[in-house]
N, C-alpha and C positions, 0 to 999 in steps of 0.2 A: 504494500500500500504506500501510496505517494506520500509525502510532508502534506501539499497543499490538502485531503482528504483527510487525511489523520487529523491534523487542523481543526477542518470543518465539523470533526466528530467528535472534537476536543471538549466544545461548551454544552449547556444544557439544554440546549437548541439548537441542533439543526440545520443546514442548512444544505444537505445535499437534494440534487432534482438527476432521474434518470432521465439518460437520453438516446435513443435510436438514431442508427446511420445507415444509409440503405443504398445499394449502389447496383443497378441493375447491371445486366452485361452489356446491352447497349451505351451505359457511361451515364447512365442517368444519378443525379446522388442526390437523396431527399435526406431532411433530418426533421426530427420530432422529438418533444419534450414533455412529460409528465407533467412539468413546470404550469404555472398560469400563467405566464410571460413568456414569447420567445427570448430564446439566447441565441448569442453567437461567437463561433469560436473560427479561427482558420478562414475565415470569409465563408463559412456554412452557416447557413442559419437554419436552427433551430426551431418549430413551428412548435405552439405552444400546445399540447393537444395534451390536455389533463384526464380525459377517458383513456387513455391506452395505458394498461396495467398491466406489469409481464408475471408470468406465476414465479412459483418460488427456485430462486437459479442454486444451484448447488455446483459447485465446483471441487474439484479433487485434483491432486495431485495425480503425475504420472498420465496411463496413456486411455483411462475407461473415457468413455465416448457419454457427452453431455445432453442436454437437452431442454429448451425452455419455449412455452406458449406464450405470446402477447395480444390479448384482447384489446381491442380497440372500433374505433368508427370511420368510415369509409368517409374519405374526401373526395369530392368529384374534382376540383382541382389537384391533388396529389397521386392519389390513390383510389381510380374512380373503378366503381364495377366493373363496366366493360374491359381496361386494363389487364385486371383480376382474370375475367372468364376467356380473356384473349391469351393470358399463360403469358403478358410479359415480366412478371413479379418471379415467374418459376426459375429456382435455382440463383437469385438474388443472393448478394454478400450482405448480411446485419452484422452489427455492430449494437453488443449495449454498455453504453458509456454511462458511471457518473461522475459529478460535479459539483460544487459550490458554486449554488446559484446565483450567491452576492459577485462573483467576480470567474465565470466561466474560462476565460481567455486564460487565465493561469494555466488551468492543468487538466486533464480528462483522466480517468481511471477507468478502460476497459476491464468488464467485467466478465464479458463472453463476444464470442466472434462465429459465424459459422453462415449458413446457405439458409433460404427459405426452402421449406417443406412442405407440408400440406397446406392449404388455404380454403378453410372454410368460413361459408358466408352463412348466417345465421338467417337473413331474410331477402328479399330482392329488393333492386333500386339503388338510387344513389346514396341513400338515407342509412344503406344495411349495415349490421356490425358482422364482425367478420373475426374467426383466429386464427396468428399465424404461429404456423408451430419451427421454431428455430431449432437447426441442426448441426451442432458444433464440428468443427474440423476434425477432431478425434474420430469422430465417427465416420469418418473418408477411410480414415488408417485404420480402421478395426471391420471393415468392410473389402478391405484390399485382400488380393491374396495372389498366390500364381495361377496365371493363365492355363486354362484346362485346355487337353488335347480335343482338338478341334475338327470335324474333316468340311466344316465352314467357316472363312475367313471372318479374322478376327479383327480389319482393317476398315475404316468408312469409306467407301469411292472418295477420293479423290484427295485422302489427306496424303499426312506424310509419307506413313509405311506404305500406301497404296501408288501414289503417285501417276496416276492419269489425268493427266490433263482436261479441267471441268471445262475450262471457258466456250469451247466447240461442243459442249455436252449440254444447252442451254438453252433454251425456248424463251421465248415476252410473250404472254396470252394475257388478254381482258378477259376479267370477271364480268358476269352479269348479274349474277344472283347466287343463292342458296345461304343456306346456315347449316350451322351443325356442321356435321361428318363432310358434306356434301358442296363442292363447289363448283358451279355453272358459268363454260366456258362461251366466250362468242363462239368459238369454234372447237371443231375436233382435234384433238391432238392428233401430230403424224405420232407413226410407231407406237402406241399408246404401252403397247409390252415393255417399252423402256425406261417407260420413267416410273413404273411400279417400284418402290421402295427408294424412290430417288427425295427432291426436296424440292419446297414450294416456300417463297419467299413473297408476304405482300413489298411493294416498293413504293406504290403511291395512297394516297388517301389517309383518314385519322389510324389506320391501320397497319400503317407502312413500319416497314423492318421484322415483322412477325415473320415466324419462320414455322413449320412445320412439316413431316415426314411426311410422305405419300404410302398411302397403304396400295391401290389400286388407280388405274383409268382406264376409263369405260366410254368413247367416242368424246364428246366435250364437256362429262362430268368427273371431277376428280375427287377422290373418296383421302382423308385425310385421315391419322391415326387418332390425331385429338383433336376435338371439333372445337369449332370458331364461334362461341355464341353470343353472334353480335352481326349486326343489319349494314357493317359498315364494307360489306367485299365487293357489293354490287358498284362497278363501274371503275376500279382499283384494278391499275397493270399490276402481272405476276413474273418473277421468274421463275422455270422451270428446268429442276436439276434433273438428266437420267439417273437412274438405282441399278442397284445390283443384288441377286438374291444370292450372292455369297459363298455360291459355289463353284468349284473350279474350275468345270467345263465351261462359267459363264466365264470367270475371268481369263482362263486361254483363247476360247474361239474368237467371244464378243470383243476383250479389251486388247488383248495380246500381251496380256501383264502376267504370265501363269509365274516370270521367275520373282515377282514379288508378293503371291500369293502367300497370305499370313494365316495358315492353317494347317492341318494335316490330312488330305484327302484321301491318302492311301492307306491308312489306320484303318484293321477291322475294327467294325464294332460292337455293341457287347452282344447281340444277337449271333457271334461268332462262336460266343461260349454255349452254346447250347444247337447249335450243328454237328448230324454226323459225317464220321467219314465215309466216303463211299465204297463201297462193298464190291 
């Protein structure tokens, strides 16, 4: 614990305020404060939001894996429903901070650090409250392990280990409609077999920068893994990444990548052990 906190816990009052830091992967960084007042610290300010109360944070030593819920109320300006059900909050970095609230800029005492997890909304609208359940870093390392024998690559299209070249792998389609699972294209997609397990990026509209997996396509509706539920896709350019289902006839014939294929194709499997020999 810091001087300036120990301090603050010195007298017979008080004076600490917890604070959240929230920082999307997009690069977006919001802050909130228990406080009645915003504070500010590092040129972040701190929004004063006295409803949001995190449960009880336990901390330990060493490497066990943490965890804390913060309840709180939905900002249409910050943190607005749509947001939420569009999945750009999933996988966020928090941060819970405290402080002395007579004099923030001094010092901040992170408390926990870790990803958003589930986000449940208790009601609908912009008005709803919502919990979010924070998931400390420990918990990445206590979830790690070695990569199991695979005879499906282990690699995403297009990243490092895989290294195919996406940019020629890439379509622009307008939306016209749909919700949910289901997105309506002006047109049919060519090749529609290719971009099953590929990726869909909105780019334009209140909805631009979302990202999400392709399950299927089906002439010019595209079937997504986690649905979109929000009225904002209709009229929004897309772009569209091809996929790979990850086997290795697909990455020798289709990509011509079989020597960086990240798997083990030629592994019996366990259906092996229970064959007999032949007679």
């Amino acid at each position: 614990m810091t001087a300036a906190i120990e301090g603050a816990l010195a007298g017979e009052a008080t004076a600490i305020a917890l604070c959240w830091k929230l920082t999307r992967a997009d690069g977006v960084i919001l802050g909130f404060t228990g406080h009645d007042r915003d504070l500010r610290r590092d040129g972040l300010l701190f929004r004063a939001k006295p409803g949001m109360t995190p449960s009880a944070v336990s901390l330990r030593d060493g490497y066990s894996a943490d965890s804390m819920d913060v309840a709180g109320v939905l900002d249409a300006s910050a943190i607005s429903a749509d947001d939420l059900d569009a999945g750009r909050w999933t996988g966020a970095q928090l941060e819970l901070l405290a402080c002395d609230w007579t004099a923030p800029e001094v010092e901040m005492l992170r408390l926990m650090r870790g990803t958003i997890g589930d986000v449940v909304r208790a009601m609908d609208g912009a008005d709803g409250a919502f919990r979010v359940e924070l998931v400390s870093d420990m918990a990445r390392l206590a979830a790690a392990g070695a990569p199991r024998c695979s005879p499906l690559c282990r690699a995403d299209l297009g990243d490092a280990r895989c290294g195919v070249d996406m940019d020629a792998r890439r379509i622009q389609m307008l939306a016209v409609g749909g919700t949910g699972a289901e997105i309506v294209l002006e047109e049919a997609v060519p090749r529609p077999g290719d971009y099953a397990h590929g990726r869909l990026r909105i780019v334009t509209g209140r909805l631009a920068g979302l990202d999400r997996r392709i399950a299927r396509v089906a002439g010019s509706v595209v079937t997504v893994e986690e649905p979109i539920w929000s009225e904002g896709v209709a009229g929004a350019q897309l772009w569209i990444w091809e996929g790979c289902d990850k086997r290795f006839e697909t990455c020798s014939t289709r990509f011509a990548n079989a020597a960086a294929f990240d798997g083990e194709p030629h592994v019996p499997g366990t259906d092996a052990l229970v064959r007999y020999g032949e007679i």
